[in-house]
N, C-alpha and C positions, 0 to 999 in steps of 0.2 A: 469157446470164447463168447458165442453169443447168449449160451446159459448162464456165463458168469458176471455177462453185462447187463442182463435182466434180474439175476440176483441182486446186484449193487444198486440198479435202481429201486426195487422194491424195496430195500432196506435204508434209502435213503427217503424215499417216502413216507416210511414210516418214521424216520427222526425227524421227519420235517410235522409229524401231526403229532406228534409227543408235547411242544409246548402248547401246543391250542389245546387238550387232553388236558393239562395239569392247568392251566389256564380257565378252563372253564369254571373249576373248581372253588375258586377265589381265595380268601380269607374269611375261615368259618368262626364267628365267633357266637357262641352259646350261654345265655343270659337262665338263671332259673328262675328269678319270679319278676315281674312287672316293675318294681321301682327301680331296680337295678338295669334291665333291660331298659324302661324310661332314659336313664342315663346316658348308655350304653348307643341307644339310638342316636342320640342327638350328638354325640361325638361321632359319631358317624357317618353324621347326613355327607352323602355324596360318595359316601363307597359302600360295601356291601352291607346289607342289611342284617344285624344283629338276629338269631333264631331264640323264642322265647320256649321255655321249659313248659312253665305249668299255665295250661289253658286258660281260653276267656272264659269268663265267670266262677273259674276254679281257684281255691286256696291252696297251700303249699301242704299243708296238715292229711294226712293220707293220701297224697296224692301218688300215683305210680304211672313211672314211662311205659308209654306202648314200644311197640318193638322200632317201630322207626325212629324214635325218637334215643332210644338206646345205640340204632345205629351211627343218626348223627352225631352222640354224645362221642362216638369212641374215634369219631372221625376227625373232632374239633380241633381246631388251632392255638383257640384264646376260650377259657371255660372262668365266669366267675359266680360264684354261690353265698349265699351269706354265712352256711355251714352246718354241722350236724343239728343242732338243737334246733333247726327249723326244717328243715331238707331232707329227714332220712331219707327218701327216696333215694337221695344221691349218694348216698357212701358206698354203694355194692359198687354201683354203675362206675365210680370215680375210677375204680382201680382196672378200667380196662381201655383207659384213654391212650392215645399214642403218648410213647414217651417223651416227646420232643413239644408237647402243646403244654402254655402257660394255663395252670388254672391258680386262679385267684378266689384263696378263703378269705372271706372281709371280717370276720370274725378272728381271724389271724396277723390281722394288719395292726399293727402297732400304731400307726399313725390315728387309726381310729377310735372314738372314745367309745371301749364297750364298758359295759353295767354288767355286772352279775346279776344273775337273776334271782328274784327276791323269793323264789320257792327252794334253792336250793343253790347253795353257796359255790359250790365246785362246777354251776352250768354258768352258761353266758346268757345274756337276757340279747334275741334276736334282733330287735326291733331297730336296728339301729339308724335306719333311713328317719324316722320320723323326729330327728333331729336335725335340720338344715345343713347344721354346721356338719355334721358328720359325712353329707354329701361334698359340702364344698370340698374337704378333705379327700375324698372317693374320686373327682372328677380328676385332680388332679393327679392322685397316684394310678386311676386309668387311662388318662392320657399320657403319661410317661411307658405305660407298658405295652401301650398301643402301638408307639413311636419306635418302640424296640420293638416288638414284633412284627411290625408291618411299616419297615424303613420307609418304604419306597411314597407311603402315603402320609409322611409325616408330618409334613405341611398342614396337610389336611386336616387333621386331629388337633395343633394347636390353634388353628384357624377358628374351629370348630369349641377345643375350651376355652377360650376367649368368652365367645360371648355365651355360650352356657355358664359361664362364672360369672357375669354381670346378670346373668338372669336370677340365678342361685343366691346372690348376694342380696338382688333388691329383696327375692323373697324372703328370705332371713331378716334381713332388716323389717321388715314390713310384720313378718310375726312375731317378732319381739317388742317393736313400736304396740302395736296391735294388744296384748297381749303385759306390758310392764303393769302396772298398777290395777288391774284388773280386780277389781270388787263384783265378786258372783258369788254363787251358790254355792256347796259341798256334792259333788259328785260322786258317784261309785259304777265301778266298772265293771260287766259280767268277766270278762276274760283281761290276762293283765298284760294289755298290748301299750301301754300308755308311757310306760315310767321316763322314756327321753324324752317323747314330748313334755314328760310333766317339770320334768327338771329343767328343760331349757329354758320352757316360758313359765313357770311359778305356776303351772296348772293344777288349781282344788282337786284333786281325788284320792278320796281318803278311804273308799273299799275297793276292795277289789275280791271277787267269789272264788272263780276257777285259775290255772295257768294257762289253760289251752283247748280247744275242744279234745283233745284227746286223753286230758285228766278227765275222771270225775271230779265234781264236788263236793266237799266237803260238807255232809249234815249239816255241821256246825256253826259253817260258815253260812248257808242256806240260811237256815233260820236266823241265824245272827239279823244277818241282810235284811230279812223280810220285816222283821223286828221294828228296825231303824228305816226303813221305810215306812212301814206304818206308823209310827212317831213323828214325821217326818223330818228327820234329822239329814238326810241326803233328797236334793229338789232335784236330782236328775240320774236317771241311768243310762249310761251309754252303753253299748251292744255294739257287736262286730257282723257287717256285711257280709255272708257265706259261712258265718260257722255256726255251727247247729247250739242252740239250746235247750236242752232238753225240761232244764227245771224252770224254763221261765215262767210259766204260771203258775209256779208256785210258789216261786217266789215275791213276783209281784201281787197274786192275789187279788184281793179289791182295793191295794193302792191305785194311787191316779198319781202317780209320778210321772212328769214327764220321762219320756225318754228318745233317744237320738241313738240312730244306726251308721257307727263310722263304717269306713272303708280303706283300713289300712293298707290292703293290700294292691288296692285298684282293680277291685274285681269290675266294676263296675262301668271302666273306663277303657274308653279304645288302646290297643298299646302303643307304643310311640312317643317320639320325644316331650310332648305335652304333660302325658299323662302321669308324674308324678308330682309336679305342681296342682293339676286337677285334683289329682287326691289328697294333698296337703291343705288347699284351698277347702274343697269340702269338707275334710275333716274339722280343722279350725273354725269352721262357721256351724257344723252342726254341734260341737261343742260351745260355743258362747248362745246360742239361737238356746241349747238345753238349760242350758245354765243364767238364763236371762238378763243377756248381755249385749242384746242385738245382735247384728250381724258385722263380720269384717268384711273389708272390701275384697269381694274374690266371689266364688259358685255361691248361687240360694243354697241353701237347705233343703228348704220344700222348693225339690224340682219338678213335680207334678202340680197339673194346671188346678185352678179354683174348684174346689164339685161343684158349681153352677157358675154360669155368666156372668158377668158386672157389664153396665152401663158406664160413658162419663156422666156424672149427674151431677147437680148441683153446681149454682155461678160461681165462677171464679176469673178474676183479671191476672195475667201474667202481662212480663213485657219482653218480647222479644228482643234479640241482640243487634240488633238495628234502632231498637228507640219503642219500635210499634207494640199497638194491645193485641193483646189476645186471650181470647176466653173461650168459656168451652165448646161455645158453637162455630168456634175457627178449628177445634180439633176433629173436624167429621167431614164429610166428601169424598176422602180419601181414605184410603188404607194407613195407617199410621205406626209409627213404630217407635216406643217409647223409652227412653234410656235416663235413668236419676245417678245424678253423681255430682261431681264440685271438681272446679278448674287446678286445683293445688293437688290433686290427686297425683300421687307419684308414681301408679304404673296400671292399675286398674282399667280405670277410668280411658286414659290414651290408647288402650289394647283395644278397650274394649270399641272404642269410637272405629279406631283402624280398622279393624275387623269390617263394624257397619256399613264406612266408607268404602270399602273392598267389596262386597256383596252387592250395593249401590253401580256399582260400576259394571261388573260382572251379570246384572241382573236387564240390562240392556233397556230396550223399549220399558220392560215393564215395571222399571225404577219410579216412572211417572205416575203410577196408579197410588206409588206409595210414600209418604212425606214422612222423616223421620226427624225427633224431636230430643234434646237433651236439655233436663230440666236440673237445676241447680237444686241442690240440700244444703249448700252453704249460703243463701245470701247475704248474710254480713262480709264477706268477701266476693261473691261475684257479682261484681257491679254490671253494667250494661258493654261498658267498655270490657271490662275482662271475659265479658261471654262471646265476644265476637272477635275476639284476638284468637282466644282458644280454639270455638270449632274452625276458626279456619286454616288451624294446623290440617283438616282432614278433609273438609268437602263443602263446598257451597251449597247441597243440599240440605243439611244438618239445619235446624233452627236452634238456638240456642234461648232456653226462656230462664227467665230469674225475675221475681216478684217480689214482696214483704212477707215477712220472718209468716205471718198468719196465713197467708196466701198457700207459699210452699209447703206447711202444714196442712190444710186442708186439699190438695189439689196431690200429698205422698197420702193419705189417708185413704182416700180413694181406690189409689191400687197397692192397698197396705202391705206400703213402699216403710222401712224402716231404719230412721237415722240416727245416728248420734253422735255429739262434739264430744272428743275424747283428746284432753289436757295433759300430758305428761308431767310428772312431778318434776318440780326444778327447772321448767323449762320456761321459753316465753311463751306467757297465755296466747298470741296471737300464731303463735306455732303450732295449732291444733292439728290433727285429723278428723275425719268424718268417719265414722263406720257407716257402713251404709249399705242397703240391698243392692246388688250388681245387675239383675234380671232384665232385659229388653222386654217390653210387653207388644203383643202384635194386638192392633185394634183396625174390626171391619169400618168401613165408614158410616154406618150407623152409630157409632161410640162402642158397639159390644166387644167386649173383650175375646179374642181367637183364641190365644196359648201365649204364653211364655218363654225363651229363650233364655237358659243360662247362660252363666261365664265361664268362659273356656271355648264356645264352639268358636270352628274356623271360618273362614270366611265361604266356603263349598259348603258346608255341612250349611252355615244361614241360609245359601241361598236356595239349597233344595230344602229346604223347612220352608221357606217362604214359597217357595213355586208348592208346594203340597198345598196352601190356602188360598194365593191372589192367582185367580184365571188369569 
């Protein structure tokens, strides 16, 4: 009897550590490339974290799982990929996943608007993120399948697309706003990662050389190319971040074409919920920045700092949002932090302050060393009054300065800061936006310029960038 009442214990001990066992395990769900896991993450903030496929700084284009990554693959719960024509990696791997785990081909989804691909009629053209719309559609059919496969957190998930879809929405609006009537240049692309971008917003690109880095090029096509750049019949080349080029000098040659390096894939970018905005943002600017169209509100382009110093030089009167002057010898003593944008801004602009104001806060005693400054590109609308209604949406630190039309002209030129009033057809003229450089500049108190701060960073990431300069 007493063998038999230490068996039963033992055995009940063990059903007792079975659900902590299965438990531990969670809800694995397995993203393959970076826009998609972007998604993926942010519908998920607050449960388990999304596993991404193909590495930082890595492209989808020959990439191959190591063994653990195979292991996780065949262990998965929730699997979604965009599909063969981009991922072969994953066709072997696909067929040894548990049978009961949802995988999701977006390439397969109806709901989504794919393109065939214009090398070859009977493939799908990949790229299907880099049309807005086709996300907002994405979020929604991943959070319905989320909600089914993980009941119990389901709350969670529509909590969660909510406001991922008012994110998704401003941004859509914002690149189409951005982007309607747009008078640029003729573009041509080394690889042809463009075509939803280009049909969504009317985007110029009229070559395109390779399909993929894993085509060759086409002689024909080469030369063609190089031809018409030398003629100069296309004033920009765009290029893809991580994928090899092989004939780019010779194709270029001794053109002086501009040219701009997107990043469709977010090679570049932290992964996580951010980062497929980041990459849509940069891409959209380093395309209008090539195509000589200024900048839209979102990441610089050029995110490396000046190759030499600047000074603030040269007088200038602004007026603060209290009434008072100031000029440029009130911009030095301190460490300064400098942010151009205009009050009508409809998301940019407010992020980006919030952000500032975060950092501010977070940066304790040594907030004081540093006075941070937002300077208006709109002044026929930011009056003195609407400068001081605005920053104090975010922080009684902030100065808010706006001057005359020549003033802010000379005082953006300085930290060639770049704006422009962009009218939509059929609209009211007084309904403008700005395009405008996003960049925060950090300035020692002598006036010299330290670095630059894009858009997108967090409020942590500012403030150890800031602690790397101010003792």
């Amino acid at each position: 009897m007493r063998s038999l009442f230490i068996t039963l214990l033992f055995g009940v001990v063990l059903l007792l550590q079975v659900p902590l066992l299965f438990a531990d395990e969670g809800f694995r769900v397995v993203a393959s490339i970076k826009p998609i896991h972007s998604i993926l993450s942010s519908l998920m903030q607050g449960a388990d974290e999304p596993q991404l496929l193909v590495k930082q700084g890595q492209i989808p284009y020959g990439y191959e799982l190591d063994e653990q990554q195979k292991k996780d693959l065949s262990r998965a719960d929730f699997i979604v990929w965009v599909g063969p024509e981009l991922e072969k990696f994953l066709v072997e791997p696909m067929s040894g996943v548990m049978p009961q785990a949802k995988v999701i081909t977006v390439l397969d989804d109806p709901s989504i608007k794919v393109l065939p691909s214009r090398w070859d009629e009977y493939r799908r053209d990949p790229f299907f993120w880099l049309d807005s719309r086709n996300m907002l559609i994405l979020i929604d059919e991943l959070t319905r399948e989320l909600m089914a496969a993980d009941s119990t957190r389901a709350h969670l998930y529509r909590r969660n697309r909510d406001a991922l879809f008012k994110r998704m929405s401003e941004l859509d609006r914002r690149l189409e706003y951005g982007y309607r009537g747009l008078k640029s240049g003729v573009g041509i692309a080394y690889y042809d990662t463009l075509q939803y971008f280009e049909q969504a917003y009317a985007l110029k690109v009229r070559g395109r050389l390779a399909q993929n880095p894993m085509q060759d090029m086409d002689a024909s096509r080469l030369l063609d190319g190089r031809s018409r750049m030398a003629d100069g019949y296309y004033s920009c080349l765009l290029t893809e971040y991580g994928m090899k080029m092989p004939d780019l000098p010779l194709l270029t040659g001794s053109s002086s074409i501009k040219q701009a390096k997107l990043d469709s894939f977010g090679s570049r970018f932290t992964p996580g919920p951010d980062l497929y905005f980041q990459l849509m943002d940069y891409n959209t600017n380093a395309i209008k920045e090539c195509l000589h169209h200024g900048t839209l509100e979102g990441e610089d382009v050029d995110t490396q700092e000046p190759a030499q110093s600047f000074y603030i030089s040269g007088k200038f009167m602004l007026t603060d949002h209290n009434g008072g002057l100031v000029t440029e010898k009130d911009l030095t003593g301190k460490y300064q932090i400098i942010l151009f944008g205009y009050t009508f801004c409809p998301d940019i602009c407010p992020t980006s302050l919030q952000v500032l104001s975060l950092a501010m806060e977070r940066l304790g005693d040594k907030a004081e060393k540093i006075q941070p400054y937002f300077v208006t590109v709109d002044p026929e609308r930011d009056t003195v009054k609407a400068m001081k209604r605005f920053v104090g949406y975010f922080s009684k630190k902030i100065i808010g300065l706006t001057g005359s039309k020549s003033m802010i002209e000379r005082v953006a030129e300085q930290f060639n800061v770049r704006y422009e009033k962009v009218v939509e057809e059929g609209m009211d003229p007084d309904m403008y936006i700005m395009d405008h450089t996003a960049s925060a500049y950090l300035m020692a108190p002598d006036g010299t310029f330290i670095t630059k701060f894009a858009y997108g960073i967090s409020p942590k990431q500012l403030v150890d960038k800031i602690n790397e300069y101010v003792p």
